[in-house]
N, CA and C of each residue as an Amber inpcrd file, in Angstrom:
protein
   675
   0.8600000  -1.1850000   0.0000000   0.0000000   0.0000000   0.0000000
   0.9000000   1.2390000   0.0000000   0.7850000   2.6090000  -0.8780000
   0.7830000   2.9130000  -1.0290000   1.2800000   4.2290000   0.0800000
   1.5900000   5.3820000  -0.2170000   1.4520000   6.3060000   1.4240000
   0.5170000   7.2700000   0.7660000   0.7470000   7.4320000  -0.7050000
  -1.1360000   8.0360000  -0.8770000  -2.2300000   7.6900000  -0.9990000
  -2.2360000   6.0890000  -1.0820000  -3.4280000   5.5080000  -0.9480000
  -3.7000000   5.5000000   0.3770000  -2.8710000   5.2540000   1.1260000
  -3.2080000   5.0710000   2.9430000  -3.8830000   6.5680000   3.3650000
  -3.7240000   7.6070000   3.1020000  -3.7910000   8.7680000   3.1420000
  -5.1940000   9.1250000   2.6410000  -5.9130000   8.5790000   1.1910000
  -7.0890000   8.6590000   0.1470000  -8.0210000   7.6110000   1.8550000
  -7.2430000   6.3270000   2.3960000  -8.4440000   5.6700000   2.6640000
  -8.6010000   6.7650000   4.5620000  -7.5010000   7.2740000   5.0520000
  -8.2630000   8.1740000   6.0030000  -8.8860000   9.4040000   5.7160000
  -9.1440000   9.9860000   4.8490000  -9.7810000  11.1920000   3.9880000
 -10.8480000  10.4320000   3.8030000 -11.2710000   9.1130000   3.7030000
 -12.4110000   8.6000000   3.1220000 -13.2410000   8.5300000   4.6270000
 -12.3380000   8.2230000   5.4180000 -12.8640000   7.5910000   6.5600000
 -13.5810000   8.9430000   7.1660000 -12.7760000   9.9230000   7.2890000
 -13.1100000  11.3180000   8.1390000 -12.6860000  12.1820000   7.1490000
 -13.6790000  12.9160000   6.9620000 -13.8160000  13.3930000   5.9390000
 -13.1660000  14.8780000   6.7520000 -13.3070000  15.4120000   7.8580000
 -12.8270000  16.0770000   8.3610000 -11.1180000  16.1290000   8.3950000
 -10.1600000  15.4860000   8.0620000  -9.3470000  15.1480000   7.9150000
  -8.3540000  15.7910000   6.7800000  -9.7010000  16.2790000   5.8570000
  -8.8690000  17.8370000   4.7760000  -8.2260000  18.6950000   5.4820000
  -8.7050000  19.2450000   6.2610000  -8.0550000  20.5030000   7.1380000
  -6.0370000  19.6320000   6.9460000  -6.2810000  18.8140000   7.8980000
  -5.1680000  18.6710000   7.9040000  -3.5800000  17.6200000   6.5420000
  -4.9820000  17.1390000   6.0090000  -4.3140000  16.7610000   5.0920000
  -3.9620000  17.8790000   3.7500000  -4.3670000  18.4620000   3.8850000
  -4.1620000  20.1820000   3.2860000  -3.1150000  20.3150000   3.1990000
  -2.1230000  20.2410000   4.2300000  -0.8460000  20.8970000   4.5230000
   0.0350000  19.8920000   3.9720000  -0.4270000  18.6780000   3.2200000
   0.1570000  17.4270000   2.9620000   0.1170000  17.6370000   1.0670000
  -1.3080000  17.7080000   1.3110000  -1.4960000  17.8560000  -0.8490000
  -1.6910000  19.6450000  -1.0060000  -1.6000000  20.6780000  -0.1790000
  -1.1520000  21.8530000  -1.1130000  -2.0380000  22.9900000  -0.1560000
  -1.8620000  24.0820000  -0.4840000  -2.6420000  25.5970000   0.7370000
  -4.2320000  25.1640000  -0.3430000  -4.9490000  25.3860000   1.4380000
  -6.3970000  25.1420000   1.3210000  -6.9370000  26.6290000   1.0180000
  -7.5030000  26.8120000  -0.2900000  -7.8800000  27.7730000  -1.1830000
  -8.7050000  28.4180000  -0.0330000  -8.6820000  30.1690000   0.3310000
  -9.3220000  30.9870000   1.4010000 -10.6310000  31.3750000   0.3140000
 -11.6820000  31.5640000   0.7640000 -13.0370000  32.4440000   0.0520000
 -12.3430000  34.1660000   0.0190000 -12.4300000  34.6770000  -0.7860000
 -12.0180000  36.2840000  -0.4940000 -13.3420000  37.0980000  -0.7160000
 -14.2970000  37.9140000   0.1420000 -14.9830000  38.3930000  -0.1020000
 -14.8190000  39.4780000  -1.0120000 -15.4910000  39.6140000  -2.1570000
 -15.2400000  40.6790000  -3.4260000 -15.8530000  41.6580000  -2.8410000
 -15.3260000  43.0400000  -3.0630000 -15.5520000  44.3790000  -2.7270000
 -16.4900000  45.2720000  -4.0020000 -17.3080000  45.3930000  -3.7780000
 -18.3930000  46.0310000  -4.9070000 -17.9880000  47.2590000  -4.8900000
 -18.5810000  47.8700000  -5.9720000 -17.9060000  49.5770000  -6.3500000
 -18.6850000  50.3040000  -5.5570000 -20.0240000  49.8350000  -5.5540000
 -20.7820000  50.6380000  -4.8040000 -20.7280000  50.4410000  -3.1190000
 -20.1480000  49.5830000  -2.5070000 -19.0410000  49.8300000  -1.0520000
 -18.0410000  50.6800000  -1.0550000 -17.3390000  51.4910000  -2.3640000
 -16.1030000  51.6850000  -2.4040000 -16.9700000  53.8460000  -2.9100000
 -17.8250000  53.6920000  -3.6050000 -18.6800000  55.2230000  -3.5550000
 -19.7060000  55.6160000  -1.9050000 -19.8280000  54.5140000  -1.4240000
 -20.1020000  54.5140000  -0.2880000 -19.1330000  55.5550000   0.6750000
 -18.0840000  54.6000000   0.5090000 -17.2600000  54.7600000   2.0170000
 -16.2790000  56.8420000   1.4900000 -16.3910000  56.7580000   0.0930000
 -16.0930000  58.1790000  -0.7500000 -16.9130000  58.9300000  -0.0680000
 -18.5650000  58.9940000  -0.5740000 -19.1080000  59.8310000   0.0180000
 -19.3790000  59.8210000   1.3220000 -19.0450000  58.7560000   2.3380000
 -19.0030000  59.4880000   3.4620000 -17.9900000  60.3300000   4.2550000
 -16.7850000  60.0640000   3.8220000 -16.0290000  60.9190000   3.8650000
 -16.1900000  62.7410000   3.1240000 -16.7890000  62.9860000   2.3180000
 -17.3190000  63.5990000   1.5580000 -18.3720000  64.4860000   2.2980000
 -19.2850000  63.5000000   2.6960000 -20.2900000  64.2700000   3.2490000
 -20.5840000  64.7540000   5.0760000 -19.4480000  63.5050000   5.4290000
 -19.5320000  64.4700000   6.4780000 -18.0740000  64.5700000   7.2980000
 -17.2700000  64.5640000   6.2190000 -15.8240000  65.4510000   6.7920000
 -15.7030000  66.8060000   5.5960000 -15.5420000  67.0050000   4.3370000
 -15.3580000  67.9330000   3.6630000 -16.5710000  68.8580000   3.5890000
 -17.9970000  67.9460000   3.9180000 -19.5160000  69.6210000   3.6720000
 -19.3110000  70.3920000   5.2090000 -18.7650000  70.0120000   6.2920000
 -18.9340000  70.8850000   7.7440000 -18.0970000  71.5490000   7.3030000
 -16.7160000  71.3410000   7.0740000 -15.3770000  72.2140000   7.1170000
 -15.8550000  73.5910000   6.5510000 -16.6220000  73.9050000   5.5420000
 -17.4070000  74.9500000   5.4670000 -17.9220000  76.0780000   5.9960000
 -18.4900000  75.5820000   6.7930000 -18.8010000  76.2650000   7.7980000
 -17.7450000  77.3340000   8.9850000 -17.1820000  76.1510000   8.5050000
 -14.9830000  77.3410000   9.4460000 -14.3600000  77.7940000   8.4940000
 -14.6770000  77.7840000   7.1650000 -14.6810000  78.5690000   5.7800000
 -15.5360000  79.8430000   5.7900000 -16.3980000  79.6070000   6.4980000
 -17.9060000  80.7330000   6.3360000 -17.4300000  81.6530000   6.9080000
 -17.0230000  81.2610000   8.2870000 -16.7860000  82.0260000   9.7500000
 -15.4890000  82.9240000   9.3690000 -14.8540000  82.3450000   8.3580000
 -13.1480000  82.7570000   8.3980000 -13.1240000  84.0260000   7.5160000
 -14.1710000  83.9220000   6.7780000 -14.1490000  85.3410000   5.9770000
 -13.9330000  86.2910000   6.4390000 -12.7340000  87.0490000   6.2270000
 -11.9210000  87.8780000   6.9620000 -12.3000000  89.2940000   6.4100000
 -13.5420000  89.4480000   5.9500000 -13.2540000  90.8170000   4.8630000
 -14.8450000  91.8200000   5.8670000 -14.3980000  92.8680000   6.3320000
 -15.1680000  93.8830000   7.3760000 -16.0090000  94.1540000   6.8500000
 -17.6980000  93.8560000   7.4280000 -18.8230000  93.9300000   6.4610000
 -19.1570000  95.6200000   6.3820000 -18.1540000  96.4580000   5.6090000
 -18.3620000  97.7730000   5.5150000 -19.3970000  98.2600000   5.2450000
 -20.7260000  97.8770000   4.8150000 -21.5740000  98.2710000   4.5210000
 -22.5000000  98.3720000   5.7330000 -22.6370000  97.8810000   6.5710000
 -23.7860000  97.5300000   7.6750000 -22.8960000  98.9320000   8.4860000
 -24.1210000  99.9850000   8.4330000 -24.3230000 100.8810000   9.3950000
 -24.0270000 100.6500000  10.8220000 -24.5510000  99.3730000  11.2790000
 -24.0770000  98.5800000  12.6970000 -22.6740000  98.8550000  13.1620000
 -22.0800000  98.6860000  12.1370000 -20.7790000  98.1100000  12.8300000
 -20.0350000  99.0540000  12.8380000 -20.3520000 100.0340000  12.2130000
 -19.6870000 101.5260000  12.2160000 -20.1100000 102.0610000  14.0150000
 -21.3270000 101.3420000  14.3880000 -21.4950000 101.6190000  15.6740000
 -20.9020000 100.7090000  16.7810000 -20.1340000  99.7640000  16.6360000
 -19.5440000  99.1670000  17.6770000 -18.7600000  99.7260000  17.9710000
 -18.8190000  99.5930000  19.4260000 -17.0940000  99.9870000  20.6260000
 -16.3440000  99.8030000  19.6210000 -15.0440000 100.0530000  19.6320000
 -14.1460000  99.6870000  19.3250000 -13.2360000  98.9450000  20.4980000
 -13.8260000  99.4600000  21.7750000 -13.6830000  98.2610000  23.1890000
 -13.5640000  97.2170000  22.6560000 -14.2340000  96.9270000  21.9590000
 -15.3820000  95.3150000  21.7230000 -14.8990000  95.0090000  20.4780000
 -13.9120000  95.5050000  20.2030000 -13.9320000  94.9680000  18.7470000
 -13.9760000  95.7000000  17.5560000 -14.7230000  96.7480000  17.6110000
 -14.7310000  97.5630000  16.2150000 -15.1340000  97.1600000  15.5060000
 -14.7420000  97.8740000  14.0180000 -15.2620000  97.2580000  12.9260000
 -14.8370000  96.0170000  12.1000000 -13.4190000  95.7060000  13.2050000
 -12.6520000  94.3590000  12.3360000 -13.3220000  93.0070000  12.9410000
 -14.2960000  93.3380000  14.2870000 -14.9450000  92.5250000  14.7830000
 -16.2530000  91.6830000  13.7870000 -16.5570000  92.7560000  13.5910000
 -17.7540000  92.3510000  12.0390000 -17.5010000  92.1280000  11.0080000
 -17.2510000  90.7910000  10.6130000 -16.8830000  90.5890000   9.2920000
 -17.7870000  89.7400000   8.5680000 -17.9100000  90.1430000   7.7930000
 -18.8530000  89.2260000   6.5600000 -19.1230000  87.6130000   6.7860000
 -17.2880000  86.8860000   7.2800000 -17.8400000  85.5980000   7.7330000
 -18.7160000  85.4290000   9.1870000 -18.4600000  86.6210000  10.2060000
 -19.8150000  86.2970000  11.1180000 -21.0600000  86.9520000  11.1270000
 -21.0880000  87.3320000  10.2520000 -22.1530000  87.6450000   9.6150000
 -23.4110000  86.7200000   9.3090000 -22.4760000  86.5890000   7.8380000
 -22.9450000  85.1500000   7.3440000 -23.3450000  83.9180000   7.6590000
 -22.5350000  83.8470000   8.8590000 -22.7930000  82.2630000   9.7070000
 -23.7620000  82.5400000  10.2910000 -23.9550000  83.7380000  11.2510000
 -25.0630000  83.8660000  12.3410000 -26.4080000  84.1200000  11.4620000
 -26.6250000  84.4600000  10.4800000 -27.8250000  84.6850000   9.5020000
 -27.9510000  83.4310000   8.7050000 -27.4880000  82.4280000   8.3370000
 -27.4240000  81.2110000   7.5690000 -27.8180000  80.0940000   8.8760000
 -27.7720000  80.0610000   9.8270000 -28.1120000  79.3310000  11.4930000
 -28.8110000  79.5220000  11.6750000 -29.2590000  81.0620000  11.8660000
 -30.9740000  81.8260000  12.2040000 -31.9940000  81.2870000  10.6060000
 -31.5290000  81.3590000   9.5160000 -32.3130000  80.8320000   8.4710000
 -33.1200000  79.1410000   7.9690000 -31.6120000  78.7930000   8.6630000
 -32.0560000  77.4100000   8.4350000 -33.2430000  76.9270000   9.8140000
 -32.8870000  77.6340000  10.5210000 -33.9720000  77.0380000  12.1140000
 -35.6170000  77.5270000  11.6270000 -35.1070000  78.9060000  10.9750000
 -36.3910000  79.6430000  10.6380000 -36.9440000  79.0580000  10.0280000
 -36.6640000  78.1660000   8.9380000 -37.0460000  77.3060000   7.5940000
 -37.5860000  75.6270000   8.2090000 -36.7010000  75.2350000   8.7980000
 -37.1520000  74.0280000   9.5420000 -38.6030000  74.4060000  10.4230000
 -38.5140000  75.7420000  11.3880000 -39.7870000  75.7190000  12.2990000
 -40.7680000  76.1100000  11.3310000 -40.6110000  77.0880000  10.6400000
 -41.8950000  77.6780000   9.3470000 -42.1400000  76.5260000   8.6490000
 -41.3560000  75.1100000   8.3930000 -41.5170000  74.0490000   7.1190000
 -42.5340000  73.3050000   8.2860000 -42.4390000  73.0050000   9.7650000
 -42.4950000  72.1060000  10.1420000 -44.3990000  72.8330000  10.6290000
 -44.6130000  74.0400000  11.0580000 -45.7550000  74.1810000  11.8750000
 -46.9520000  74.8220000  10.4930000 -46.0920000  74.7890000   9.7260000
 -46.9780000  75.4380000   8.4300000 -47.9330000  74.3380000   7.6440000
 -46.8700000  72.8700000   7.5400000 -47.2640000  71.5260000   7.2440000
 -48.0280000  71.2720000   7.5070000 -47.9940000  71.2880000   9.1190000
 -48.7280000  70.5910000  10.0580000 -50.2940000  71.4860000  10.4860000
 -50.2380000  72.5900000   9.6070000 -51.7770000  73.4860000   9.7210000
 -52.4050000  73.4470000   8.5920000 -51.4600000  73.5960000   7.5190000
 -52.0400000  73.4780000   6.2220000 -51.6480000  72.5690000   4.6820000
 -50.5350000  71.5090000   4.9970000 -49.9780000  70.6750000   4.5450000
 -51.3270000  69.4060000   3.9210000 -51.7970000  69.2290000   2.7080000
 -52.2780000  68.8200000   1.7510000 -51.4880000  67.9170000   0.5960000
 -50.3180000  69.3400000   0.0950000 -50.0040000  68.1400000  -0.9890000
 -48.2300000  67.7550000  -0.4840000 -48.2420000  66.4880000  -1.3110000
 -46.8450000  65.9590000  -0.4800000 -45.7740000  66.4100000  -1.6740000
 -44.6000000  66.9210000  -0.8950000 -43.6830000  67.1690000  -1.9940000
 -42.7200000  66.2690000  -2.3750000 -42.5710000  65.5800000  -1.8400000
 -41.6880000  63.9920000  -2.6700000 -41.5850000  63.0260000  -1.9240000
 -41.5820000  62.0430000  -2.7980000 -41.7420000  60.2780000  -2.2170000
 -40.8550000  59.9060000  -1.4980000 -39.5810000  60.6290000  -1.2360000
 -38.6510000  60.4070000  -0.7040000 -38.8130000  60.0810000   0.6950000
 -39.7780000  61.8760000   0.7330000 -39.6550000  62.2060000   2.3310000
 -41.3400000  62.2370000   2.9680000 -42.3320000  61.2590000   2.9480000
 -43.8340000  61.4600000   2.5350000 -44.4240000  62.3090000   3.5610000
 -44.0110000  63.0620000   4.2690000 -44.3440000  63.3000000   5.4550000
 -44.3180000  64.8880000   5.1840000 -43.3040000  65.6550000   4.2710000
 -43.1470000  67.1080000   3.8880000 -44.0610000  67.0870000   2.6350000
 -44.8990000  68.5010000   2.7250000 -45.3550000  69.3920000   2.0390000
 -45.1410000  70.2310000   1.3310000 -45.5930000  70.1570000   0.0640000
 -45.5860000  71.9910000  -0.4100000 -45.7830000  73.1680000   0.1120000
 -46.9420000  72.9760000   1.1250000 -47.0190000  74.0920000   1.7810000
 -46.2160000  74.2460000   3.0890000 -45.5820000  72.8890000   3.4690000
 -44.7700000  73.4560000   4.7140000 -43.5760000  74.2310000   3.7010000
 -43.0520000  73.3770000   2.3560000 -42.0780000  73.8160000   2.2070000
 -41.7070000  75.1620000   2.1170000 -42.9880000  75.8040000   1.1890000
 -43.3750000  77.2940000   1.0720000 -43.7530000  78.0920000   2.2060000
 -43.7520000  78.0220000   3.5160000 -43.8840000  78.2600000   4.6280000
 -42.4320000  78.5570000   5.6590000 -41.9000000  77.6120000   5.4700000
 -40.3840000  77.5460000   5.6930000 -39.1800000  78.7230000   4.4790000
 -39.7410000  78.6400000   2.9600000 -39.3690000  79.6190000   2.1190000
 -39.1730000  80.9000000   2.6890000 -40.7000000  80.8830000   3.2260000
 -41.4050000  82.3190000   3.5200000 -40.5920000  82.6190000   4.8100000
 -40.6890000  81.8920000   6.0900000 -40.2120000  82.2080000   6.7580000
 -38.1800000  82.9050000   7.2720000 -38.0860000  81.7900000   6.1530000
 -36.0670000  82.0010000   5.8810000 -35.9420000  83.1900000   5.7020000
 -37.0160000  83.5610000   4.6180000 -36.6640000  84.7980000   3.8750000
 -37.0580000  86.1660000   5.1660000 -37.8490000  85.8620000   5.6960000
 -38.2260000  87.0460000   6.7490000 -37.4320000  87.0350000   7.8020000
 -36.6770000  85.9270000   7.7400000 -35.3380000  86.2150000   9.0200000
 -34.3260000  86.4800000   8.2650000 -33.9270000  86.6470000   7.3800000
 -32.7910000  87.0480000   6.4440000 -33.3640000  88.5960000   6.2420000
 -34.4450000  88.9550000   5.8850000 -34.9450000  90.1710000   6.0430000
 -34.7330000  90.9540000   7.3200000 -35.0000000  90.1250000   8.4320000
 -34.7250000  90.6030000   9.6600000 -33.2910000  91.3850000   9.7600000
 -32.4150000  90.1310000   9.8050000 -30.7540000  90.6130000   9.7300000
 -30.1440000  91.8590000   8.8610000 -31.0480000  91.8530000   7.9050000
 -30.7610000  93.0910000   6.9050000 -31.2720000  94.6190000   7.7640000
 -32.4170000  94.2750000   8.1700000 -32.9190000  95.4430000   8.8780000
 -32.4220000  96.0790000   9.9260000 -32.0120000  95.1830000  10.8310000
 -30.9970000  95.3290000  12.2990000 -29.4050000  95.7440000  11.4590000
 -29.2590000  95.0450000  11.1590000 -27.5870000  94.8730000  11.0230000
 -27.2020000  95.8190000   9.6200000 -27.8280000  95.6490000   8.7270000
 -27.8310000  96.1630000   7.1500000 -26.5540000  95.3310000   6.4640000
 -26.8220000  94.2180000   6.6110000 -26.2840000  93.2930000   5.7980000
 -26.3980000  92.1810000   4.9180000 -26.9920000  92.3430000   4.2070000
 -26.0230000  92.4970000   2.9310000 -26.9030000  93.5930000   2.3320000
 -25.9390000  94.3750000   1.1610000 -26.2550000  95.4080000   0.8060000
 -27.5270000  95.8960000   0.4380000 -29.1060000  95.3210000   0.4850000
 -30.3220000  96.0680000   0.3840000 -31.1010000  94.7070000   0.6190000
 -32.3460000  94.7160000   0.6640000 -32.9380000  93.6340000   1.2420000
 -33.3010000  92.3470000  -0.2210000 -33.3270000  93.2330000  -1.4130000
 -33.3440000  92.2220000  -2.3800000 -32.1360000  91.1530000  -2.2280000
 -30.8070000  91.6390000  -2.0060000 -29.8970000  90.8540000  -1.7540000
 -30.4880000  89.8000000  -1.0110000 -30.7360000  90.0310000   0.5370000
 -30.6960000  89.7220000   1.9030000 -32.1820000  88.9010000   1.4230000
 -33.1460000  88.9180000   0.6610000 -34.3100000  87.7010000   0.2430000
 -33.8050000  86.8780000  -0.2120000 -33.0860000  86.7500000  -1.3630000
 -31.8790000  85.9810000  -2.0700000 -31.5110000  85.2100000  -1.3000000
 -30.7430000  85.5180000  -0.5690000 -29.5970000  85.0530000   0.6140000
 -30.4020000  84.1000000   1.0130000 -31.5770000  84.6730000   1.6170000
 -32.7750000  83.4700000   2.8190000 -33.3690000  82.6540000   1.2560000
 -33.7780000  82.6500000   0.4020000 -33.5710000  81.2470000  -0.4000000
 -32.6290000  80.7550000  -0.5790000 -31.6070000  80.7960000  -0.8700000
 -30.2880000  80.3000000  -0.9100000 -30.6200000  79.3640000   0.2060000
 -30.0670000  80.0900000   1.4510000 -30.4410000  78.9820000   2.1750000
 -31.5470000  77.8250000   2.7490000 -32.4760000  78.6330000   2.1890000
 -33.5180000  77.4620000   2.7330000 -33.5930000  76.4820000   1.3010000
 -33.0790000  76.9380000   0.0410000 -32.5910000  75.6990000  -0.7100000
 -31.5900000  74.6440000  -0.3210000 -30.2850000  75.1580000   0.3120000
 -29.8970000  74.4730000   0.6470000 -29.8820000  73.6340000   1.5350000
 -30.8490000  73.5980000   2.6800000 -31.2500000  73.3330000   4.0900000
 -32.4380000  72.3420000   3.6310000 -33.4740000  72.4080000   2.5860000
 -34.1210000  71.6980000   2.2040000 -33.3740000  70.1150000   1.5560000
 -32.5780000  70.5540000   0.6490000 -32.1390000  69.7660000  -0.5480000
 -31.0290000  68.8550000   0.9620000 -30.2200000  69.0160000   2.0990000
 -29.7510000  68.4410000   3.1020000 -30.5560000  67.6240000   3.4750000
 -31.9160000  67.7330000   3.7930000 -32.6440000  66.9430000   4.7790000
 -33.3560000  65.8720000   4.1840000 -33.7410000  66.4160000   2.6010000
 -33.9560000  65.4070000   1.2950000 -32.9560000  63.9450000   1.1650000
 -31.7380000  64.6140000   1.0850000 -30.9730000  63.4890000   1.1560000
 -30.5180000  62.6900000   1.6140000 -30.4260000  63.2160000   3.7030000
 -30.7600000  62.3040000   4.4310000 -31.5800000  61.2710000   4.5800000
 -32.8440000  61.4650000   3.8570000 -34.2360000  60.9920000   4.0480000
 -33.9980000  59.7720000   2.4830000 -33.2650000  60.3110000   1.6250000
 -32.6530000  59.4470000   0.8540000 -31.7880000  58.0040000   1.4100000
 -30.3820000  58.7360000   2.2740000 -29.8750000  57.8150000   2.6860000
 -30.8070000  56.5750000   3.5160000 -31.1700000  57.5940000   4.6490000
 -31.9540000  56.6990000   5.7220000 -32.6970000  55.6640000   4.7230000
 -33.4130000  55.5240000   3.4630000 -34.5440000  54.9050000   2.9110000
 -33.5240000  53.4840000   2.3230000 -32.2640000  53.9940000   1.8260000
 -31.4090000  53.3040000   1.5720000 -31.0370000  51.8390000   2.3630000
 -31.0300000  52.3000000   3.2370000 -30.5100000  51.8220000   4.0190000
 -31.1390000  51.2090000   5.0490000 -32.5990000  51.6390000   4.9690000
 -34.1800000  51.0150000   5.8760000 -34.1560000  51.2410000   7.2250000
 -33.5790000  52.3310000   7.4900000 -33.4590000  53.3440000   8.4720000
 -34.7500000  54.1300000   8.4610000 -35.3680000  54.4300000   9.6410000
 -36.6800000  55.5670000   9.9740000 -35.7110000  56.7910000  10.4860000
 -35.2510000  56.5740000  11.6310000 -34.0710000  57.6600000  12.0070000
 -32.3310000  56.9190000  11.6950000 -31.8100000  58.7510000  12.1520000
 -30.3140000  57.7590000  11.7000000 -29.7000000  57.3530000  13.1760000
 -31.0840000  57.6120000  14.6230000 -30.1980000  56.5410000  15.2590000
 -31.1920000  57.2150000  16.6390000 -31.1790000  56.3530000  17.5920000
 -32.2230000  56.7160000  18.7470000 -30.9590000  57.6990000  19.9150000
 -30.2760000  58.2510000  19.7830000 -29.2570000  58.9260000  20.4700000
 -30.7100000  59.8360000  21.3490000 -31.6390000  60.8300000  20.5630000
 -32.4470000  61.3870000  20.8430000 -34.0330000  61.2040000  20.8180000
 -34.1610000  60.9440000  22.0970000 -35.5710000  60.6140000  22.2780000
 -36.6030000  61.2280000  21.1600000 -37.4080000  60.7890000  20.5250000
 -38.6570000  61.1380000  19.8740000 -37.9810000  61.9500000  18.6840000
 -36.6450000  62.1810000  18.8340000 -35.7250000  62.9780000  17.3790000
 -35.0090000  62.2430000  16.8840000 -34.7550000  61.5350000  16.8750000
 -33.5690000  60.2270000  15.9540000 -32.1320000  60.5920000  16.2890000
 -31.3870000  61.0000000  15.4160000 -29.5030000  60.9080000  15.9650000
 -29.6830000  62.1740000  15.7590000 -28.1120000  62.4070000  15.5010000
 -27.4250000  63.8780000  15.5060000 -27.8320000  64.2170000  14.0200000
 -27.3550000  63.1550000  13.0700000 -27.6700000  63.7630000  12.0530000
 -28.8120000  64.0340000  11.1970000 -29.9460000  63.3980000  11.9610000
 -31.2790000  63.9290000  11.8550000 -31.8970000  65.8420000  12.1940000
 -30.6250000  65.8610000  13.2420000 -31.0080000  67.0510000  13.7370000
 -30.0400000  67.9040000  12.5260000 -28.9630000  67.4340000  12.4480000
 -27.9070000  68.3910000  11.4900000 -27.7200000  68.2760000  10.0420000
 -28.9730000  67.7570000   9.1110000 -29.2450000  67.1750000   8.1410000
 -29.2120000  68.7620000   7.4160000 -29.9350000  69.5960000   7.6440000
 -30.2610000  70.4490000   7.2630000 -29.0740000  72.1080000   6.6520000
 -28.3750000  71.5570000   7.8040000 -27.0150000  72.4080000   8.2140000
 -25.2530000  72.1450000   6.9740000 -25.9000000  70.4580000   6.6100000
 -24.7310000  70.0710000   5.8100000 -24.0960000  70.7560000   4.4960000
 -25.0870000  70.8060000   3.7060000 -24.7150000  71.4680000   2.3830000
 -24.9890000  73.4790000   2.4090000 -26.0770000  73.5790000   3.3800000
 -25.6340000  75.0820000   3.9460000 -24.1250000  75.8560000   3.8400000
 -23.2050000  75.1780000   4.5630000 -22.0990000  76.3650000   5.0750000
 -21.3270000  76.0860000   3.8900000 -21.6540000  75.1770000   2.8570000
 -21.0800000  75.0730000   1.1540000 -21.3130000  75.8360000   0.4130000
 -22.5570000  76.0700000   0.4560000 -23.3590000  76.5680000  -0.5560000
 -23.4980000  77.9890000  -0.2770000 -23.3390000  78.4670000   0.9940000
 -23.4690000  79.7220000   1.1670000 -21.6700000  80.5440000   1.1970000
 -21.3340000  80.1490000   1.5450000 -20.1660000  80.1830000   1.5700000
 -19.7280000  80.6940000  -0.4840000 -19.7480000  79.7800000  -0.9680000
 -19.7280000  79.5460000  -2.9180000 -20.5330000  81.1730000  -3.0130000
 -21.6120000  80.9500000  -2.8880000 -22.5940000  82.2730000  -2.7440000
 -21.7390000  83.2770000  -2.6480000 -21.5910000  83.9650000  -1.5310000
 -21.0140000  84.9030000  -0.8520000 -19.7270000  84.9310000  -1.5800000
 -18.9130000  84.1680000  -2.0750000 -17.7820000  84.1220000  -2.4090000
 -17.7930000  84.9570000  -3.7570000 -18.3740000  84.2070000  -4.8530000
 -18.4740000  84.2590000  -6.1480000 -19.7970000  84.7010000  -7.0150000
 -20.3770000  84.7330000  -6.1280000 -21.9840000  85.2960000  -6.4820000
 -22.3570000  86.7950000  -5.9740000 -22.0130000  87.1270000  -4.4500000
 -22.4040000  88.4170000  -4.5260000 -21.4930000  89.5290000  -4.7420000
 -20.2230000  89.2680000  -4.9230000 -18.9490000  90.0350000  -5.3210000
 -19.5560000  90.8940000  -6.8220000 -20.1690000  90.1930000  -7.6990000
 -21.3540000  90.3330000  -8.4810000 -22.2190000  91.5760000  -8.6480000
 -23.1240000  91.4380000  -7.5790000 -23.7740000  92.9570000  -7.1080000
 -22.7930000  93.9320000  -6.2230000 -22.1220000  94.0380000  -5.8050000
 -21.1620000  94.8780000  -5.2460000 -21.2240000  94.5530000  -4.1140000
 -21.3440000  93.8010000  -3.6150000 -21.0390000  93.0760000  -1.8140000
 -19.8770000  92.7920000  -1.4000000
């Protein structure tokens, strides 16, 4: 007999016996799980979406250029700061924060009084009329800031501005509501009682300090801002 036949008749016997007879007839072939492209645009855009859309926002703030136009700031101490204290990026941030809240509470209590038709399958729960409610409202706190502060240069600007953002604050919370569906998620996580995670709450805020930021940059340089 043989020493590979002796070998064929304990492989026959215990079949368990591959493992180790493996190391005898050659490396026992591993399974390699294949990596799909769409794991690999995945793990892109999340890096994407929520390390490169916040950084924005410390882009917004950083705008270093003195919002010379706002009557306001010609009235600060100079104790306090002066006029190098007021600059266009805190400006911008504190009116793009106040807009988007304005837009979320106007989207959310406007819906919920007079909300009829649904504005996409995505999200079945938002309205046309909250959405136009939330519009309305962005724009009257962006109006606000113009009135107090006089920034940005006349209030047509400063309506602008409050769509801008409540486009962008909309089209954020859309896509969350995208992911979450993706993924068969209701919230993106019970962190908050009766509110879902963080980024349920900060859905809105993501593509904001991008988009306004781009705006302000390259758009109102435009009208003389």
């Amino acid at each position: 007999m043989t020493v590979l036949s002796a070998l064929g008749g304990v492989q026959a016997a215990c079949p368990h016996s591959n493992i180790v007879l493996g190391r005898l007839q050659g490396p026992i072939p591993i399974p390699v799980k294949k990596v799909h492209f769409s794991q690999l645009t995945s793990a892109v855009f999340g890096l994407f979406y929520c390390g490169y859309l916040p950084s924005f926002w410390v882009k917004l703030r950083l705008l270093s250029v003195p919002a010379v136009h706002s009557t306001f700031v010609h009235s600060w101490p100079v104790a306090l700061g002066g006029l190098t204290h007021w600059t266009v990026g805190l400006m911008a941030t504190f009116m793009s924060v106040a807009c988007v809240i304005a837009a979320d509470t106007g989207a959310y209590f406007t819906g919920k009084r007079f909300g009829r038709t649904q504005l996409s399958a995505i999200s079945p729960k938002k309205t046309v009329e909250g959405a136009l409610g939330g519009l309305l409202f962005a724009m009257a706190t962006a109006l606000g800031f113009w009135r107090v502060l006089h920034w940005p240069l006349n209030p047509w600007i400063a309506a602008g501005l409050g769509m801008v953002i409540f486009g962008a604050s909309l089209f954020g919370d859309l896509l969350e509501s995208v992911m979450k569906r993706s993924a068969g998620l209701k919230d993106a996580s019970a962190l908050i009682p009766g509110h879902g995670g963080l980024l349920d709450r900060f859905d809105s805020y993501m593509f904001t300090g991008a988009i306004v930021y781009f705006h302000i940059k390259f758009v109102l340089p435009l009208f003389g801002v």
